[in-house]
N, CA, C and O atoms as a CHARMM CRD file, in Angstrom:
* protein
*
  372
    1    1 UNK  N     17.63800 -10.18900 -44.11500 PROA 1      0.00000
    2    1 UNK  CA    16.30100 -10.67300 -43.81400 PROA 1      0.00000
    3    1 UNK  C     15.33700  -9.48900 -43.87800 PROA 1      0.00000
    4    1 UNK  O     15.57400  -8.45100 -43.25900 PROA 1      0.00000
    5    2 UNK  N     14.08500  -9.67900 -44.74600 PROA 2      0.00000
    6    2 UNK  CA    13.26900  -8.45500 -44.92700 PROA 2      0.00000
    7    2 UNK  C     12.27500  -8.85900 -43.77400 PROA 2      0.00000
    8    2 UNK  O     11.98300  -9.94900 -43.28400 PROA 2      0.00000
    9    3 UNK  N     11.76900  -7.25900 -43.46900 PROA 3      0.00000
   10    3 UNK  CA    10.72600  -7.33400 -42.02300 PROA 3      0.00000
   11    3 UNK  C      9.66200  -7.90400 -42.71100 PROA 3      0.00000
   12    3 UNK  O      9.71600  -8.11800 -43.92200 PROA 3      0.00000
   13    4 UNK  N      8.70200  -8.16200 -42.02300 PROA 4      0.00000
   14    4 UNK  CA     7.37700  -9.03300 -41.99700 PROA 4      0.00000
   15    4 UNK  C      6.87600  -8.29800 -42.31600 PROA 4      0.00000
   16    4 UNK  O      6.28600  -8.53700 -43.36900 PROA 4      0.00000
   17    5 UNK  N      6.68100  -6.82300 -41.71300 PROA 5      0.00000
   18    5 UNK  CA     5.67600  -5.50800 -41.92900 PROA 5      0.00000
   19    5 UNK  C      6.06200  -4.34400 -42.75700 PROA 5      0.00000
   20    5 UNK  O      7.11400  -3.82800 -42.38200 PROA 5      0.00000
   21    6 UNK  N      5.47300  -3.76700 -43.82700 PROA 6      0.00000
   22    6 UNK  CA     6.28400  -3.03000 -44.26500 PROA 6      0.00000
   23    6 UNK  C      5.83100  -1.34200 -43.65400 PROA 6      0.00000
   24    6 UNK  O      4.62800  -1.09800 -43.56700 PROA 6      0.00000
   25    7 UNK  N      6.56600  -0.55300 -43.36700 PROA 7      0.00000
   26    7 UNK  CA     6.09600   0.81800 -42.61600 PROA 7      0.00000
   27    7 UNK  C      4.60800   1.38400 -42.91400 PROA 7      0.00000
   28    7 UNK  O      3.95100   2.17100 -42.23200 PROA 7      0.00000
   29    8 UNK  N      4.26700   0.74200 -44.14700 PROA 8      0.00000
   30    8 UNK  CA     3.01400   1.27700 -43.90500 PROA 8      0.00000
   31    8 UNK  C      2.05200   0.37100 -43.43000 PROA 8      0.00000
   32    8 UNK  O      0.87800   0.68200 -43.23200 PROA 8      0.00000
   33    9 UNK  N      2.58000  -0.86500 -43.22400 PROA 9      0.00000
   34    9 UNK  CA     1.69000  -1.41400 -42.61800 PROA 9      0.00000
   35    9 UNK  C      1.69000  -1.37400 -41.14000 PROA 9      0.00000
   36    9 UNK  O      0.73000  -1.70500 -40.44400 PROA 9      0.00000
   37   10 UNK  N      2.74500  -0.97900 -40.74000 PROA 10     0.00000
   38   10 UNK  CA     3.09500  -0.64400 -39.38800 PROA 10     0.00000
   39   10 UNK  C      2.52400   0.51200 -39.33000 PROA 10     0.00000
   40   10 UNK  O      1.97700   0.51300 -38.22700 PROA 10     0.00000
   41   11 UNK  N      2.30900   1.51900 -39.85000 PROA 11     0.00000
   42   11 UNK  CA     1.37500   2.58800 -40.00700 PROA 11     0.00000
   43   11 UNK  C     -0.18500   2.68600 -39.61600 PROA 11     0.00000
   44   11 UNK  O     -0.78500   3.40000 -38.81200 PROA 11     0.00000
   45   12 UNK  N     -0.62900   1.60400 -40.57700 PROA 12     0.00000
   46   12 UNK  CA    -2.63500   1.38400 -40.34500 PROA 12     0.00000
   47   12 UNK  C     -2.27200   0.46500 -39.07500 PROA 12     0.00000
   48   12 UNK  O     -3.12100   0.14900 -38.24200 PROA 12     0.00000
   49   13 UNK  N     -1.33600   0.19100 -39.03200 PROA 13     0.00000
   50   13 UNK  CA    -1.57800  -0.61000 -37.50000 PROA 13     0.00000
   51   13 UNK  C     -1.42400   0.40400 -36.21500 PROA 13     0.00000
   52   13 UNK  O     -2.07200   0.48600 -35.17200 PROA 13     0.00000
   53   14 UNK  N     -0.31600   1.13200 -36.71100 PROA 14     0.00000
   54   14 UNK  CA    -0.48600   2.19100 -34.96800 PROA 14     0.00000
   55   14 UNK  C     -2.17300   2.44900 -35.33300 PROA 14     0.00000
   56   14 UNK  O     -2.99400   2.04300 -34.51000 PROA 14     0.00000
   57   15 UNK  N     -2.58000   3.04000 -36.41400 PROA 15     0.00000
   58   15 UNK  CA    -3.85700   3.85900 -36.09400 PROA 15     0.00000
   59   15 UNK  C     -4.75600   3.01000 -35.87100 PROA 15     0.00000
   60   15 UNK  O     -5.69100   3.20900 -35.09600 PROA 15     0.00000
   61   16 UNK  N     -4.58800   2.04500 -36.47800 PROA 16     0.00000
   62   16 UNK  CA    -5.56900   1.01700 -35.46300 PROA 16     0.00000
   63   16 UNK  C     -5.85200   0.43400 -34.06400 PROA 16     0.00000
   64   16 UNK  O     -6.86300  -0.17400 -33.71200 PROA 16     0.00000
   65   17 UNK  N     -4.49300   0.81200 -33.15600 PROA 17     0.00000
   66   17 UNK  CA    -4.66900   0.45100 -32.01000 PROA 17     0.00000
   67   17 UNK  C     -4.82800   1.47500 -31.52200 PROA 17     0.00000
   68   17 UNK  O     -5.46700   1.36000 -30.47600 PROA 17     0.00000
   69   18 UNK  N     -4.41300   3.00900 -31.88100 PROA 18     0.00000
   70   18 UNK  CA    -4.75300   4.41100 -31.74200 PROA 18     0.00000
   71   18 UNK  C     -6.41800   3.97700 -31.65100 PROA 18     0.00000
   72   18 UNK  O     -6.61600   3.81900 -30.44700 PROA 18     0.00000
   73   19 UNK  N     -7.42700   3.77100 -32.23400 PROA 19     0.00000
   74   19 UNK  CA    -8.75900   4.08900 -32.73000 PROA 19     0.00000
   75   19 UNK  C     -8.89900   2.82400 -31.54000 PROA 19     0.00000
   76   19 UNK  O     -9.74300   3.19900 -30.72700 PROA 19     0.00000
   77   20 UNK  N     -8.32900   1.38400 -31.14700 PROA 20     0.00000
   78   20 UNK  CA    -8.76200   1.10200 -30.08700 PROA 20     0.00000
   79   20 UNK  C     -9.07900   1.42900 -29.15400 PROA 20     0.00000
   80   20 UNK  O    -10.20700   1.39500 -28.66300 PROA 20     0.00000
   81   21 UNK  N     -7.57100   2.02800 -28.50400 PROA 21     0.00000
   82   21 UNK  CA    -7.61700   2.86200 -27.51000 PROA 21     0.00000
   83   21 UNK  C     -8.73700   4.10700 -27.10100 PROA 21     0.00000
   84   21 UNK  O     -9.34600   4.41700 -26.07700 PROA 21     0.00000
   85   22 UNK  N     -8.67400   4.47300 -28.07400 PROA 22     0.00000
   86   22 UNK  CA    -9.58600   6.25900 -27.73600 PROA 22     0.00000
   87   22 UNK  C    -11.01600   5.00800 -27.58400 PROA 22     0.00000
   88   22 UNK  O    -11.29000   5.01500 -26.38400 PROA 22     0.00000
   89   23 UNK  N    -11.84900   4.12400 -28.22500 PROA 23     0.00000
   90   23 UNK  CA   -12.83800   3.34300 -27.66500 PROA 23     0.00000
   91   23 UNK  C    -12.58700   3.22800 -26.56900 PROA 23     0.00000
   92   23 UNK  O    -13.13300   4.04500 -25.82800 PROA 23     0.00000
   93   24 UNK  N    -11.67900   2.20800 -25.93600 PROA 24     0.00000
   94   24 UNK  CA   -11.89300   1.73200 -24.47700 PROA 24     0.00000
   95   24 UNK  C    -11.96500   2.87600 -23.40100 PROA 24     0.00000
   96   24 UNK  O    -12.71000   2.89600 -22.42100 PROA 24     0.00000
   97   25 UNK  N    -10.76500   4.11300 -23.89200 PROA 25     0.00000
   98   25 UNK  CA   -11.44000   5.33700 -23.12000 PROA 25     0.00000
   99   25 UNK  C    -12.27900   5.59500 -22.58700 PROA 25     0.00000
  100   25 UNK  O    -12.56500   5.75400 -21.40000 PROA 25     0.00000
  101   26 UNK  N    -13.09200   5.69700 -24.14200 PROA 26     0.00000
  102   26 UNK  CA   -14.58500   6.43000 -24.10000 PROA 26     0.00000
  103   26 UNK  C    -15.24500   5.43300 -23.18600 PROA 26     0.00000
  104   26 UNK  O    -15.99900   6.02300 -22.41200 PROA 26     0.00000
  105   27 UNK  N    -15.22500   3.75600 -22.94700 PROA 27     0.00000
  106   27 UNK  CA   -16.40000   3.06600 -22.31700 PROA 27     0.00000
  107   27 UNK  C    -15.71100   2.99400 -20.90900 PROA 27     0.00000
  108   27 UNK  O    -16.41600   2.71700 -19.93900 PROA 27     0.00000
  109   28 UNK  N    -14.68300   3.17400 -20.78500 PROA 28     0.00000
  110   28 UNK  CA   -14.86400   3.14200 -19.34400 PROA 28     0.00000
  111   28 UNK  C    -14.72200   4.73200 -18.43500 PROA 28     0.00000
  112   28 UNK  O    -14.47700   4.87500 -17.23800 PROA 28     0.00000
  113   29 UNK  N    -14.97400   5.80800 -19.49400 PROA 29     0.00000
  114   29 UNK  CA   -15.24400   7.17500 -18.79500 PROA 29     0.00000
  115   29 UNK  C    -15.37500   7.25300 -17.79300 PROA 29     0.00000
  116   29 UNK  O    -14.62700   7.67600 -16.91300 PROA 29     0.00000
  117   30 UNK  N    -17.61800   6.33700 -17.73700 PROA 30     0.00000
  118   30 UNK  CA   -17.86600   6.56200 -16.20900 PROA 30     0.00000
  119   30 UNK  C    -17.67300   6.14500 -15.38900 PROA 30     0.00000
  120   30 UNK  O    -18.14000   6.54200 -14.32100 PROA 30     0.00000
  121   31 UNK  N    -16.60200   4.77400 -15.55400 PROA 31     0.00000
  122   31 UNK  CA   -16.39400   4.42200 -14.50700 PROA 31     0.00000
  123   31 UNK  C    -14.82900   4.99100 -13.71200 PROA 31     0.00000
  124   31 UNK  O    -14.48000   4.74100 -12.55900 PROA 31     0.00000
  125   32 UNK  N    -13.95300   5.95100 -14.92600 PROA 32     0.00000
  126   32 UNK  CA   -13.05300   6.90200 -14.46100 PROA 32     0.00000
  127   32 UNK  C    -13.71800   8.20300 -13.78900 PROA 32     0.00000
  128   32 UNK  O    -13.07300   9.05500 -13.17700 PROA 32     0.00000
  129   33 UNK  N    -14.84200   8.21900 -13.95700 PROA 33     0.00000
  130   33 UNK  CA   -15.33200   9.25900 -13.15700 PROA 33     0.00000
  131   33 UNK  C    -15.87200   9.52600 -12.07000 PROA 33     0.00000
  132   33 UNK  O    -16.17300  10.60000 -11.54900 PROA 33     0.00000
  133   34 UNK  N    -16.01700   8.12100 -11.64100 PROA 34     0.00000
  134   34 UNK  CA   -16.69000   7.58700 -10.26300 PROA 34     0.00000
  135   34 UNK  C    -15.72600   7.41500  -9.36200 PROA 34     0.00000
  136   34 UNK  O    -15.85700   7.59200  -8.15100 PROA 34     0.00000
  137   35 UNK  N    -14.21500   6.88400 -10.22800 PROA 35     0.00000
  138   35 UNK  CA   -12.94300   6.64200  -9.69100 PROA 35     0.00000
  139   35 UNK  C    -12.76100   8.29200  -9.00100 PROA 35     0.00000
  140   35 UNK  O    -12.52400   8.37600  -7.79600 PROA 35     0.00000
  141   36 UNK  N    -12.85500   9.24100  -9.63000 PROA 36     0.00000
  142   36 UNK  CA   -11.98500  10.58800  -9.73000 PROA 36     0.00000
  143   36 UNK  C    -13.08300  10.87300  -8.87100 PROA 36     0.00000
  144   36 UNK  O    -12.39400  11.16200  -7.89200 PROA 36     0.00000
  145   37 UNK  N    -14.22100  11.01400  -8.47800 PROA 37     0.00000
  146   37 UNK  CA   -15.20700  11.62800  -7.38000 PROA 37     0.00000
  147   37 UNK  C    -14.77700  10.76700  -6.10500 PROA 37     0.00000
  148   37 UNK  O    -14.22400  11.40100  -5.20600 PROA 37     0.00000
  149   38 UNK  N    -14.94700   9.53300  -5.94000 PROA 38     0.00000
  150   38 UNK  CA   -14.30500   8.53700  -5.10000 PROA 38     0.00000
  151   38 UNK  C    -13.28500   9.42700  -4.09100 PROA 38     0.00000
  152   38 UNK  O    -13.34700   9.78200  -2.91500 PROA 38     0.00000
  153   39 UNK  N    -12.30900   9.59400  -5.19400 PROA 39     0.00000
  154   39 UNK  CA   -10.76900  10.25500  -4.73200 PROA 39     0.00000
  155   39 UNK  C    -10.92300  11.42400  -4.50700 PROA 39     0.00000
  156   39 UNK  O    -10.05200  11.87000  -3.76000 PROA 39     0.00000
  157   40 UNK  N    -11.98700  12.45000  -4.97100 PROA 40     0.00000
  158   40 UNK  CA   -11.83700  13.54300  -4.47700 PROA 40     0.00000
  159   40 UNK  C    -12.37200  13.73700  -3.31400 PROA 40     0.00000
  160   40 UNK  O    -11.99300  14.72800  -2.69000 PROA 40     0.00000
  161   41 UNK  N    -13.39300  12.84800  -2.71600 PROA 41     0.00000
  162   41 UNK  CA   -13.96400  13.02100  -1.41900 PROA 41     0.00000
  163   41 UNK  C    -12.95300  12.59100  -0.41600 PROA 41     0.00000
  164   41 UNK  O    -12.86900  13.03900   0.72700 PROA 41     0.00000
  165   42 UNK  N    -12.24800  11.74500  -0.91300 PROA 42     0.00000
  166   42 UNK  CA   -11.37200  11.12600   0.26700 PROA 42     0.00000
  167   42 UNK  C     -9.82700  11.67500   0.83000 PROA 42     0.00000
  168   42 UNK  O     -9.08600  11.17100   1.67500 PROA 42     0.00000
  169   43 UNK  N     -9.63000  13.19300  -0.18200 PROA 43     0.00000
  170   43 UNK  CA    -8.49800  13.96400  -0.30300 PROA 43     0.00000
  171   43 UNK  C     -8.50300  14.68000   1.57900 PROA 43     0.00000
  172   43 UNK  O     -7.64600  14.72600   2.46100 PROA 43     0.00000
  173   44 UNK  N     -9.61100  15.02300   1.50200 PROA 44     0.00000
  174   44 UNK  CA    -9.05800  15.60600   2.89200 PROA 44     0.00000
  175   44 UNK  C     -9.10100  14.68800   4.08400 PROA 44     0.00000
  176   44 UNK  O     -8.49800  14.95500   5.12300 PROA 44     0.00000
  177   45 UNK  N     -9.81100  13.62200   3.91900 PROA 45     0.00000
  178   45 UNK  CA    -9.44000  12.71000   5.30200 PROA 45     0.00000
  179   45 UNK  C     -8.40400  11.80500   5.19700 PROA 45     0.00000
  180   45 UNK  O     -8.09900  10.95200   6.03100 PROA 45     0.00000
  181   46 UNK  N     -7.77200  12.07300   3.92500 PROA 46     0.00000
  182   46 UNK  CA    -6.34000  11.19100   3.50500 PROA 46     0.00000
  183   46 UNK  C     -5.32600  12.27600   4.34500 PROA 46     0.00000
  184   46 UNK  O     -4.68000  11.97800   5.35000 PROA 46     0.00000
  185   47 UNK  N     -5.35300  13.79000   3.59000 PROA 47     0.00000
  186   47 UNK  CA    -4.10300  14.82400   4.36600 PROA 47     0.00000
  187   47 UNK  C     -4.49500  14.65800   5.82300 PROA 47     0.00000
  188   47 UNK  O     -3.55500  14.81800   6.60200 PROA 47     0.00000
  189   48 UNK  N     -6.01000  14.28900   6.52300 PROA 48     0.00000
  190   48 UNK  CA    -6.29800  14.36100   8.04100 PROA 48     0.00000
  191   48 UNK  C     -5.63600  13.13200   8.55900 PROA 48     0.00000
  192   48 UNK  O     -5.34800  13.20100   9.75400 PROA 48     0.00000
  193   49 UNK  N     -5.35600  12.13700   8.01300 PROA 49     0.00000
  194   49 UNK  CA    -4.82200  10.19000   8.08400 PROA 49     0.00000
  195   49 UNK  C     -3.10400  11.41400   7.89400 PROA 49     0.00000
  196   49 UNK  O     -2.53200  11.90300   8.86800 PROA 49     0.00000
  197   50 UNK  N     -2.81000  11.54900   6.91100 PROA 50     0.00000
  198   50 UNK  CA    -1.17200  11.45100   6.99200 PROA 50     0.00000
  199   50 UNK  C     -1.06500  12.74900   8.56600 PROA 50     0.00000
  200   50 UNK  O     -0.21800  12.38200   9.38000 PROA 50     0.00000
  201   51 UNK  N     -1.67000  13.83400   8.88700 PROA 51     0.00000
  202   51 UNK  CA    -1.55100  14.17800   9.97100 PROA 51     0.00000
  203   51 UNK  C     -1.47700  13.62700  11.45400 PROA 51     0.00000
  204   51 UNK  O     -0.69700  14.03800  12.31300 PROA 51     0.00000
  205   52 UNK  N     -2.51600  12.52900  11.62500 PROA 52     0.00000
  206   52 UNK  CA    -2.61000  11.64200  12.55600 PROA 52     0.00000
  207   52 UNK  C     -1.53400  10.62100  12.64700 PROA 52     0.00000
  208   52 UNK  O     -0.97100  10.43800  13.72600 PROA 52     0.00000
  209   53 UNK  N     -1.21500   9.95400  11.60300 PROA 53     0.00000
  210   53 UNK  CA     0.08900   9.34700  11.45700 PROA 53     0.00000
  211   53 UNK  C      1.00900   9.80700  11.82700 PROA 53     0.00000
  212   53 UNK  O      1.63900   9.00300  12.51400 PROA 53     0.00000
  213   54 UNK  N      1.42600  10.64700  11.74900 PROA 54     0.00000
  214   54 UNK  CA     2.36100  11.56900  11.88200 PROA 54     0.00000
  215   54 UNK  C      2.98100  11.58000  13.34400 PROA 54     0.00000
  216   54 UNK  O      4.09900  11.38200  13.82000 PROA 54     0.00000
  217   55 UNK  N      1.74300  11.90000  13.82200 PROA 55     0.00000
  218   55 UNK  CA     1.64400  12.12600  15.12300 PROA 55     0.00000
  219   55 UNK  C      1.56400  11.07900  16.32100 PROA 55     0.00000
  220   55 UNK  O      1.89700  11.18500  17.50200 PROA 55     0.00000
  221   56 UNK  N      0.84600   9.73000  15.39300 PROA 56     0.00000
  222   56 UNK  CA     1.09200   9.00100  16.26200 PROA 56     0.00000
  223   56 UNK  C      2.15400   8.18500  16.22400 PROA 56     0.00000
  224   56 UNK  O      2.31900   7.28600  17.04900 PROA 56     0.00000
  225   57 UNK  N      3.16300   8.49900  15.01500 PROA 57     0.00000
  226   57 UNK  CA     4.68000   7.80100  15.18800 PROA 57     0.00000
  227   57 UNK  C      5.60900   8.11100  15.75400 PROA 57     0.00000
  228   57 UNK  O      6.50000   7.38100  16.18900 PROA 57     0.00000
  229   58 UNK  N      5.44400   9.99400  15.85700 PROA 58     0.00000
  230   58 UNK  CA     6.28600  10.60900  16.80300 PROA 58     0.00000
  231   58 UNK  C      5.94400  10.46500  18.22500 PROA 58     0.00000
  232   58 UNK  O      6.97900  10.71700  18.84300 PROA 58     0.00000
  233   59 UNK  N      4.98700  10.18100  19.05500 PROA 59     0.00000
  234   59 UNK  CA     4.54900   9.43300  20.13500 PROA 59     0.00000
  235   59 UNK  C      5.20100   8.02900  20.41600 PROA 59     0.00000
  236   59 UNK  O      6.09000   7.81500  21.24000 PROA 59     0.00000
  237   60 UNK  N      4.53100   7.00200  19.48600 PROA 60     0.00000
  238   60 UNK  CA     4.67000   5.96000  19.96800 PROA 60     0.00000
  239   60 UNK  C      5.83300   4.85600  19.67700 PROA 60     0.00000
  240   60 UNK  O      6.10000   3.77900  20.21000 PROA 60     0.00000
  241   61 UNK  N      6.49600   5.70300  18.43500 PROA 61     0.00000
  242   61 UNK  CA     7.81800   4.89200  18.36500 PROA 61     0.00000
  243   61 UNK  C      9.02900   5.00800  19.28900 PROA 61     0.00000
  244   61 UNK  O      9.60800   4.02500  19.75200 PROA 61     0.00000
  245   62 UNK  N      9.37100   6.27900  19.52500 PROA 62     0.00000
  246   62 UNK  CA    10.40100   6.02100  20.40900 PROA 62     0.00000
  247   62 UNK  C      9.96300   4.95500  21.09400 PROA 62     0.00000
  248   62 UNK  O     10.49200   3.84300  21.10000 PROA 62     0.00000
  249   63 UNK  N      9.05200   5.27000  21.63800 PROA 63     0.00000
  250   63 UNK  CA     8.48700   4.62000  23.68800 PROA 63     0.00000
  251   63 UNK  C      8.58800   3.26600  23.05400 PROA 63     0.00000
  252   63 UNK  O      9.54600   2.56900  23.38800 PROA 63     0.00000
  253   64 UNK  N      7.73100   2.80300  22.18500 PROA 64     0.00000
  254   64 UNK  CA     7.69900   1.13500  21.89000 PROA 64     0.00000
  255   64 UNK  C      9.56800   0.72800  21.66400 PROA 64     0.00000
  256   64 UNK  O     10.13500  -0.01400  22.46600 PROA 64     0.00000
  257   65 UNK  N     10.15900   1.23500  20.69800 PROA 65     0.00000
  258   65 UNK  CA    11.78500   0.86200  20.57800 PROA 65     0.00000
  259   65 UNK  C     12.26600   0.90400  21.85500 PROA 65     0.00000
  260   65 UNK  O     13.07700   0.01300  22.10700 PROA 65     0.00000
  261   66 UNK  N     11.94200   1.87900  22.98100 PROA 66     0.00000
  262   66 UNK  CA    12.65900   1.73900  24.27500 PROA 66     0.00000
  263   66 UNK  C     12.27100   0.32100  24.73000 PROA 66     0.00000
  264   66 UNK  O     12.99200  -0.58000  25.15800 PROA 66     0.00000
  265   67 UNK  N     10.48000   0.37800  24.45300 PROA 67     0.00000
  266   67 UNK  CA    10.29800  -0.74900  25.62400 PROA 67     0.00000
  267   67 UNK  C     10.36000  -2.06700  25.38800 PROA 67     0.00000
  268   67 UNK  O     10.03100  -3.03300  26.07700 PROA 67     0.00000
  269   68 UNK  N     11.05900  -1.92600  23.78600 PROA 68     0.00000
  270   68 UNK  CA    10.96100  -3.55500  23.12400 PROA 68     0.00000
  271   68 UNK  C     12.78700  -3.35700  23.26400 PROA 68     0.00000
  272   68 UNK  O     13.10800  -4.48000  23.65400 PROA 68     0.00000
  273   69 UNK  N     13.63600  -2.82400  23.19000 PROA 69     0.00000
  274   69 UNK  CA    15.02100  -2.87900  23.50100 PROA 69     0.00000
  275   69 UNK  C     15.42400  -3.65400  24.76500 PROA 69     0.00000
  276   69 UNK  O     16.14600  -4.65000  24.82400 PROA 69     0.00000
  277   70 UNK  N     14.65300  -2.82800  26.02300 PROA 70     0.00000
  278   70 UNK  CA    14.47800  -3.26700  27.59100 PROA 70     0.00000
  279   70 UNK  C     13.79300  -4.90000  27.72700 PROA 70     0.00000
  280   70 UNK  O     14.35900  -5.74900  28.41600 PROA 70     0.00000
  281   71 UNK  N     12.53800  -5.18400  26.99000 PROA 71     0.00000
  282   71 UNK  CA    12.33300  -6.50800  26.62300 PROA 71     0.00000
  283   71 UNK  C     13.39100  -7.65000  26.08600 PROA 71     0.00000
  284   71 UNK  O     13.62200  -8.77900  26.51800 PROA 71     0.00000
  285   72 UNK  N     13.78800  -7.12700  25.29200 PROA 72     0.00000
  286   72 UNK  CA    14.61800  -7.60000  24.42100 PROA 72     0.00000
  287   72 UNK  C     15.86100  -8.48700  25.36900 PROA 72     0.00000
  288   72 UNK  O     16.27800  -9.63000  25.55800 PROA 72     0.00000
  289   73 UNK  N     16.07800  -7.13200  25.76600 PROA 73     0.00000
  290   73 UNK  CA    17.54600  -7.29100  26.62900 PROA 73     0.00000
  291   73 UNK  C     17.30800  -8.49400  27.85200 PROA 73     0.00000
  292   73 UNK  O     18.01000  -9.50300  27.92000 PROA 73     0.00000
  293   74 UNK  N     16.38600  -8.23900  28.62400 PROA 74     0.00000
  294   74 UNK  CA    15.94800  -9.10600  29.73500 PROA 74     0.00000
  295   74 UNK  C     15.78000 -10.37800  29.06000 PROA 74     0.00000
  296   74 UNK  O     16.24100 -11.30600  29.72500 PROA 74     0.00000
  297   75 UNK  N     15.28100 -10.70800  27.98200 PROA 75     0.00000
  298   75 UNK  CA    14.57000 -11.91800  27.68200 PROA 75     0.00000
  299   75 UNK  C     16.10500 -12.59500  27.31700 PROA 75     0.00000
  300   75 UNK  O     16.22600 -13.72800  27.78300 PROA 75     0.00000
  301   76 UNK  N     17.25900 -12.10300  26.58500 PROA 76     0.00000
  302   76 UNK  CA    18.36600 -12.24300  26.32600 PROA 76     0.00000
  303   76 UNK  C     19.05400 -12.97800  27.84500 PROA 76     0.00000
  304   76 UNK  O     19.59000 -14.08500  27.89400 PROA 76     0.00000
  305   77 UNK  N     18.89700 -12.19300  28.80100 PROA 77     0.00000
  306   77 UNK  CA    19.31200 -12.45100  30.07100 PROA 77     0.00000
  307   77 UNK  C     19.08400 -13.85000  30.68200 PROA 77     0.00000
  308   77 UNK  O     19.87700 -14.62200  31.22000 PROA 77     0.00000
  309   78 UNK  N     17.53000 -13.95900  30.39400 PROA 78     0.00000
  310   78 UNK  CA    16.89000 -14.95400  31.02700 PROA 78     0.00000
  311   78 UNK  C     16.82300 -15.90600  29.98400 PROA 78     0.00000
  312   78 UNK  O     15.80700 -16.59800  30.05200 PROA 78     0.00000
  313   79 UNK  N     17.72200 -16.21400  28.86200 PROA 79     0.00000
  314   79 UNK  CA    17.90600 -16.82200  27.80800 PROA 79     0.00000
  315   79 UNK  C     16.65600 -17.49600  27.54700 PROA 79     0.00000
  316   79 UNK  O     16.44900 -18.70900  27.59900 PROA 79     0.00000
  317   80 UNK  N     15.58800 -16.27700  27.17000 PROA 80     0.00000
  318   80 UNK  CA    14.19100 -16.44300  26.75800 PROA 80     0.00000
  319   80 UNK  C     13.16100 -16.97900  27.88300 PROA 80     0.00000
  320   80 UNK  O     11.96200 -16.73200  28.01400 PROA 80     0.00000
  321   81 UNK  N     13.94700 -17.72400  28.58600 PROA 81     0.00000
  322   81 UNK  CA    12.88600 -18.48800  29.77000 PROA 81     0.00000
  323   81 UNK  C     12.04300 -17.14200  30.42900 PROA 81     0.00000
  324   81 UNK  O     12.47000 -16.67100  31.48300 PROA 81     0.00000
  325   82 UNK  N     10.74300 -16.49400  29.72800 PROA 82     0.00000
  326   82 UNK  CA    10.47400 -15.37400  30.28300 PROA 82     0.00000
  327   82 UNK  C      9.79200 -15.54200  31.71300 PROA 82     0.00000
  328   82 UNK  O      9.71700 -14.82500  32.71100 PROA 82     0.00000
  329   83 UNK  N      9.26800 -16.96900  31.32300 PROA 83     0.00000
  330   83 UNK  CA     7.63300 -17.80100  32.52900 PROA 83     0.00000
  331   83 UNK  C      6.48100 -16.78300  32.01700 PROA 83     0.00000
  332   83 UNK  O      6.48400 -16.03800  31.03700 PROA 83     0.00000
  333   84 UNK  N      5.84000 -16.92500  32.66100 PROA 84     0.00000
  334   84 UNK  CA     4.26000 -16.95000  32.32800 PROA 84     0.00000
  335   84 UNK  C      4.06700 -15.91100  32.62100 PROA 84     0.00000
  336   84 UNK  O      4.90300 -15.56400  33.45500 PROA 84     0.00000
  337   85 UNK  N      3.00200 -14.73200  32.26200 PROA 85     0.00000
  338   85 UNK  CA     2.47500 -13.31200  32.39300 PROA 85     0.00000
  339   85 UNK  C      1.48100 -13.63800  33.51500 PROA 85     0.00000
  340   85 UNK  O      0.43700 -14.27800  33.64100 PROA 85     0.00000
  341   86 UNK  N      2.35700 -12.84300  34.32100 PROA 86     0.00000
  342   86 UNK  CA     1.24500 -12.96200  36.00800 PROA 86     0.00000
  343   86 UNK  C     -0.08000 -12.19300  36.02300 PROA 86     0.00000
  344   86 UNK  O     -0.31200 -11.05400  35.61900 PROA 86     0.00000
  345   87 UNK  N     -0.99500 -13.20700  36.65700 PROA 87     0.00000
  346   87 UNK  CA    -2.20800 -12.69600  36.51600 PROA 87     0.00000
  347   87 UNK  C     -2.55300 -13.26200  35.20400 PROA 87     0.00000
  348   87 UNK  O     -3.40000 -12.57400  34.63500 PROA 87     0.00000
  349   88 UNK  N     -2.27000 -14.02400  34.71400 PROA 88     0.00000
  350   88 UNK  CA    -2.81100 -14.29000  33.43600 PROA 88     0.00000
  351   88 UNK  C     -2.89500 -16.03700  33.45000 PROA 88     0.00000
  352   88 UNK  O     -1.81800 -16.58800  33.68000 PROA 88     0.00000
  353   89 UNK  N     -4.02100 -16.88300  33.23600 PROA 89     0.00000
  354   89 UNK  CA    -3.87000 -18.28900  33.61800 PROA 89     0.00000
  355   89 UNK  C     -3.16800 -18.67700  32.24000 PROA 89     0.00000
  356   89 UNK  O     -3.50300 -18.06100  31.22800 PROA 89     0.00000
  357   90 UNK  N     -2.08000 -19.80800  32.16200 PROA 90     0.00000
  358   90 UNK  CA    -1.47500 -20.21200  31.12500 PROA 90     0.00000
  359   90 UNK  C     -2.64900 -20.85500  30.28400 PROA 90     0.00000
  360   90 UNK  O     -3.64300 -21.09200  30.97100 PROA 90     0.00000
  361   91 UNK  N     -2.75000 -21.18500  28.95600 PROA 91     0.00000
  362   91 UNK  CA    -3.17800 -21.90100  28.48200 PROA 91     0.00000
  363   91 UNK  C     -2.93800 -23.26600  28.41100 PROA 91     0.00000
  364   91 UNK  O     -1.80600 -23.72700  28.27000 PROA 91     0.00000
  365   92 UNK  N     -4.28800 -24.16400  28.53300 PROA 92     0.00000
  366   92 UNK  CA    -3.73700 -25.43500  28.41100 PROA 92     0.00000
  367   92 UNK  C     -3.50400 -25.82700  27.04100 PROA 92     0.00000
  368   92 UNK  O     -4.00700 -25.09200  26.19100 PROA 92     0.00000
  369   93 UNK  N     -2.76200 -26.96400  26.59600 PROA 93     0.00000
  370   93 UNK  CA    -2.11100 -27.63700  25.10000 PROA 93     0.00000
  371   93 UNK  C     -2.96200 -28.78200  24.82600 PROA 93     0.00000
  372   93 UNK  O     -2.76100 -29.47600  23.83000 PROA 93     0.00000
């Protein structure tokens, strides 16, 4: 079975989607450049975000896994029947 295309036509065709490409480039430049200013302003309060993160996982995960384990366990106990959060009026249905 002979191909459909013969290499050189597969040829003017790369360079034709070659010569697409480098167009769509060129028209959406400025809006890659608005992208790339965007991102460069936001570089240091991104490394200041992964610092804070950081910090607040090494804080607050243990303590939450302890205090949802201890939850956990009790509610297991009381085979879920927790009752109602005191001080707090139930909602009516």
């Amino acid at each position: 079975m002979a191909s459909k295309y013969s290499k050189e036509d597969m040829r003017q065709r790369f360079w034709e989607l070659t010569a697409e490409k480098e167009v769509l480039v060129a028209e959406v430049a400025p809006i890659r450049a608005r992208h790339d200013a965007i991102r460069a302003k936001m570089a240091p309060l991104q490394a200041e975000l992964i610092e804070v993160k950081a910090e607040l996982i090494a804080v607050e995960r243990p303590r939450l896994a302890e205090l949802d384990n201890e939850r956990a366990t009790l509610a297991r106990a009381l085979s879920n029947k927790v009752g109602d959060r005191p001080g707090i009026r139930p909602r009516r249905k």
